[in-house]
GUBA-385500 format. One record per residue (C-alpha): x, y, z; residue number from 1; residue in one letter. Coordinates in pm, whole numbers, m for minus. Layout:
<sites>
+--------+--------+--------+-----+------+
!      x !      y !      z ! pos ! code !
+--------+--------+--------+-----+------+
!      X !      Y !      Z ! NUM !    A !
...
+--------+--------+--------+-----+------+
</sites>
This chain:
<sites>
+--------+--------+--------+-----+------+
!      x !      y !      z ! pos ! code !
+--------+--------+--------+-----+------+
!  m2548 !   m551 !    387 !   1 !    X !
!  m2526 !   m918 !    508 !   2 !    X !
!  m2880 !  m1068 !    573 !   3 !    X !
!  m2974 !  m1186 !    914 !   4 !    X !
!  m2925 !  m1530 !    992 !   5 !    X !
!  m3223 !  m1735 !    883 !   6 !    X !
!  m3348 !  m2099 !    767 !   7 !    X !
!  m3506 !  m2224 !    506 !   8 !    X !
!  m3759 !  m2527 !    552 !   9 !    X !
!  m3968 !  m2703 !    377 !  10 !    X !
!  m4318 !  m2700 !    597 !  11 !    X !
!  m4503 !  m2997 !    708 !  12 !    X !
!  m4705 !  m2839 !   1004 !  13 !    X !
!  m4617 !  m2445 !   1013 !  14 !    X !
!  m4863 !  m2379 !    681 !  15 !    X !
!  m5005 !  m2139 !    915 !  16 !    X !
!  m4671 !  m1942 !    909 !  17 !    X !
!  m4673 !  m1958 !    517 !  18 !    X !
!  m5016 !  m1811 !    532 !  19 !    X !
!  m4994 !  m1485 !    751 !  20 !    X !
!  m4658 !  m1412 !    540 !  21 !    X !
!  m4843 !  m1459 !    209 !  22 !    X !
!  m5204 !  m1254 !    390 !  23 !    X !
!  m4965 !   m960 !    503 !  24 !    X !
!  m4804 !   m933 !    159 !  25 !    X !
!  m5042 !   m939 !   m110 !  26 !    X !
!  m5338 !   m878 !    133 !  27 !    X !
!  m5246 !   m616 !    325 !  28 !    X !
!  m5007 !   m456 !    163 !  29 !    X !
!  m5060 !   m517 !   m203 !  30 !    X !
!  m5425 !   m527 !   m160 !  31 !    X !
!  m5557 !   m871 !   m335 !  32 !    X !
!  m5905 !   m962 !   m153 !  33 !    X !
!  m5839 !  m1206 !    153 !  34 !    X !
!  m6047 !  m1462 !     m4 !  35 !    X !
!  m5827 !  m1561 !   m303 !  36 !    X !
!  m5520 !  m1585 !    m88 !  37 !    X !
!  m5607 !  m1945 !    m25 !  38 !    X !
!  m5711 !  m2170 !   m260 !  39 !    X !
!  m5747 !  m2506 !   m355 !  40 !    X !
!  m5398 !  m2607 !   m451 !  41 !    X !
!  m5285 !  m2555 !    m55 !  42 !    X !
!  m5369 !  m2862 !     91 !  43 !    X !
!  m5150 !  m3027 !   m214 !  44 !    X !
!  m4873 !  m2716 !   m246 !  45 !    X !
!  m4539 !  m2791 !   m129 !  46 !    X !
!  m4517 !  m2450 !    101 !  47 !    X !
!  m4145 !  m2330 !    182 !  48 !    X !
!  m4058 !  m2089 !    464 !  49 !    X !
!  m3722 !  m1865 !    516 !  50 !    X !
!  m3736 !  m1771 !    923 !  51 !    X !
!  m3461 !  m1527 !   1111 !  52 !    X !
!  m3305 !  m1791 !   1363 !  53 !    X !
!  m3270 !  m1766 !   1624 !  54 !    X !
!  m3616 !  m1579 !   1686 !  55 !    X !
!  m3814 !  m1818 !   1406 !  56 !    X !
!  m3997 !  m1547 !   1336 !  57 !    X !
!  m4151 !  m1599 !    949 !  58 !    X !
!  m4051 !  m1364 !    688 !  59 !    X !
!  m4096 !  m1507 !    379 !  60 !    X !
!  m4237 !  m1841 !    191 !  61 !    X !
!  m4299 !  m1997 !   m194 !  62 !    X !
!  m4555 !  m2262 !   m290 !  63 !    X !
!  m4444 !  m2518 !   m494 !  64 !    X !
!  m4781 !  m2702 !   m713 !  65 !    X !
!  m4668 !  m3046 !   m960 !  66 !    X !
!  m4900 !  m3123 !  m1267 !  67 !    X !
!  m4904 !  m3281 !  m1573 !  68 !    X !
!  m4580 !  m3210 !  m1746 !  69 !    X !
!  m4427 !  m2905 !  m1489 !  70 !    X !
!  m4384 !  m2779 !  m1184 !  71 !    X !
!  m4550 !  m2407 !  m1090 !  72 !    X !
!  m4406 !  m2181 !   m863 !  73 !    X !
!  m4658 !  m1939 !   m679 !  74 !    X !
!  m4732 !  m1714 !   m399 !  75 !    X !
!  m4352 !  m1608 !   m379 !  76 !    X !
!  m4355 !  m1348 !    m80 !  77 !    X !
!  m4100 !  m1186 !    128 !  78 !    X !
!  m4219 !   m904 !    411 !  79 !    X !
!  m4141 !   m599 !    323 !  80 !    X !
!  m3889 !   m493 !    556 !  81 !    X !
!  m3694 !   m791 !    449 !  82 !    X !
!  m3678 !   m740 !     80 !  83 !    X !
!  m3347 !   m614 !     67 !  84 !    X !
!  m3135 !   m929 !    157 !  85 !    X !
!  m3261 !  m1098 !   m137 !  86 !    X !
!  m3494 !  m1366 !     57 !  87 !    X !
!  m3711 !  m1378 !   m271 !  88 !    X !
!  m3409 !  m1565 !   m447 !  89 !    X !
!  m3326 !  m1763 !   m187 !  90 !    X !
!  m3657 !  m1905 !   m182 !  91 !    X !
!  m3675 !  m1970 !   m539 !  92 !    X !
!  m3364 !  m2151 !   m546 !  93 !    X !
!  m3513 !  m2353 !   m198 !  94 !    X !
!  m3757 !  m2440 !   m469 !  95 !    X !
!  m3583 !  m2518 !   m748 !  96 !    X !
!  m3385 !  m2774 !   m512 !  97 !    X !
!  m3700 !  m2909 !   m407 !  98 !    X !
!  m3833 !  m2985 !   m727 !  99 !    X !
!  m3511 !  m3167 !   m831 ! 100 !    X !
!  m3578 !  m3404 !   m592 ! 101 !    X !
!  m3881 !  m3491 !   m619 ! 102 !    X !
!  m3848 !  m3530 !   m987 ! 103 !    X !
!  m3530 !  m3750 !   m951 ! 104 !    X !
!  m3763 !  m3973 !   m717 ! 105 !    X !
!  m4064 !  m3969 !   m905 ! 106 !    X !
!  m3826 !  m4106 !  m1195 ! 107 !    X !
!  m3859 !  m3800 !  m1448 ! 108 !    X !
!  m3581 !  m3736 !  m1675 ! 109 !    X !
!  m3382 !  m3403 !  m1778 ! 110 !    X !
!  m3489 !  m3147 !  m1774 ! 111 !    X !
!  m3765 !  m3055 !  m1515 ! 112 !    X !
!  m4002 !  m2724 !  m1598 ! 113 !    X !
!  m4102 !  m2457 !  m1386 ! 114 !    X !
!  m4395 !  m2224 !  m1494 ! 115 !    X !
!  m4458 !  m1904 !  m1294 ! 116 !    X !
!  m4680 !  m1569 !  m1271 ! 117 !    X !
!  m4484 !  m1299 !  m1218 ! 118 !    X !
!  m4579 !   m953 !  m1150 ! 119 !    X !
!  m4289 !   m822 !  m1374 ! 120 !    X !
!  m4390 !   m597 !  m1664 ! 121 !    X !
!  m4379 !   m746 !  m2008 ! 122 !    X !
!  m4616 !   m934 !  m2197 ! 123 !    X !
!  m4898 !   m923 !  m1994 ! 124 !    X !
!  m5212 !  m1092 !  m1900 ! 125 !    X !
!  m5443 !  m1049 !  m1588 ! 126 !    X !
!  m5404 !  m1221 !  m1292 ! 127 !    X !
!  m5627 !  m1126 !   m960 ! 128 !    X !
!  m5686 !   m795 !  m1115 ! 129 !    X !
!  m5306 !   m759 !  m1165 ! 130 !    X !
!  m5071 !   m777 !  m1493 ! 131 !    X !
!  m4892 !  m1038 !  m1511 ! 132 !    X !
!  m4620 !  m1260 !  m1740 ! 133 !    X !
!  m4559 !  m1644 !  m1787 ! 134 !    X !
!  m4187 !  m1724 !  m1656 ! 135 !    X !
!  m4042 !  m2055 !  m1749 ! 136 !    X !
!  m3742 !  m2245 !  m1626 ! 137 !    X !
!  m3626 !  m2543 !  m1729 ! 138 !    X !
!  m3336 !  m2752 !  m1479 ! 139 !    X !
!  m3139 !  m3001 !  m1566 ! 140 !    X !
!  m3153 !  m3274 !  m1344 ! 141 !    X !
!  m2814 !  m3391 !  m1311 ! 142 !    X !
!  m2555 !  m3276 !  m1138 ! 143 !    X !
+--------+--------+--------+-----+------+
</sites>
């Protein structure tokens, strides 16, 4: 099934959007307390959103954190009903773009690491109260 026709943006003032996304996801439906959903790495995070056009209305987002020596994906979510057109990717490859270029500005040189949490079973460590693994990309900057 083709997915609906949608956008991907990177957000400068719709981190509200990013938000309710991420709340109904892992608050609501997964059931992580309300007050870990935002932390302290928001105000910093690049925050990504994928919207149905022409509606805009928000079904998924990824947050995007740089420190010393990697990138971190986090807070990947996608709305339920929405899961099946593969949004998630999308989103991670909106992110891998991103990070790119900001590396090839910031002057960094091949290749660029990603770190993620993921909730997929292996070798596991706590996270939130859920198991989680360490995920690790690394992109080469050129093209």
């Amino acid at each position: 099934m083709d997915p609906p026709q949608h956008e991907i943006i990177v957000v400068r003032s719709l981190r509200q959007e990013c938000y309710d996304v991420r709340i109904d996801v892992f608050h609501h439906e997964q059931k992580f307390p309300l007050d870990t959903e935002i932390d302290d790495l928001d105000p910093t995070a690049t925050h990504i959103l994928l919207r149905l056009v022409p509606s805009l209305k928000s079904v998924g987002t990824i947050r995007c954190t740089k420190h010393a020596g990697y990138y971190k994906l986090s807070r990947l979510a996608v709305l339920k009903d929405y899961r099946q057109y593969r949004f998630g990717r999308a989103l991670v490859l909106a992110l891998h773009d991103h990070v790119k270029r900001d590396a090839k500005r910031s002057g960094q040189h091949d290749p660029v690491t990603i770190k993620c949490h993921s909730q997929i079973p292996g070798e596991e460590f706590d996270e939130e109260g859920a198991p989680h693994q360490l995920m690790v990309a690394r992109l080469p900057l050129s093209d």
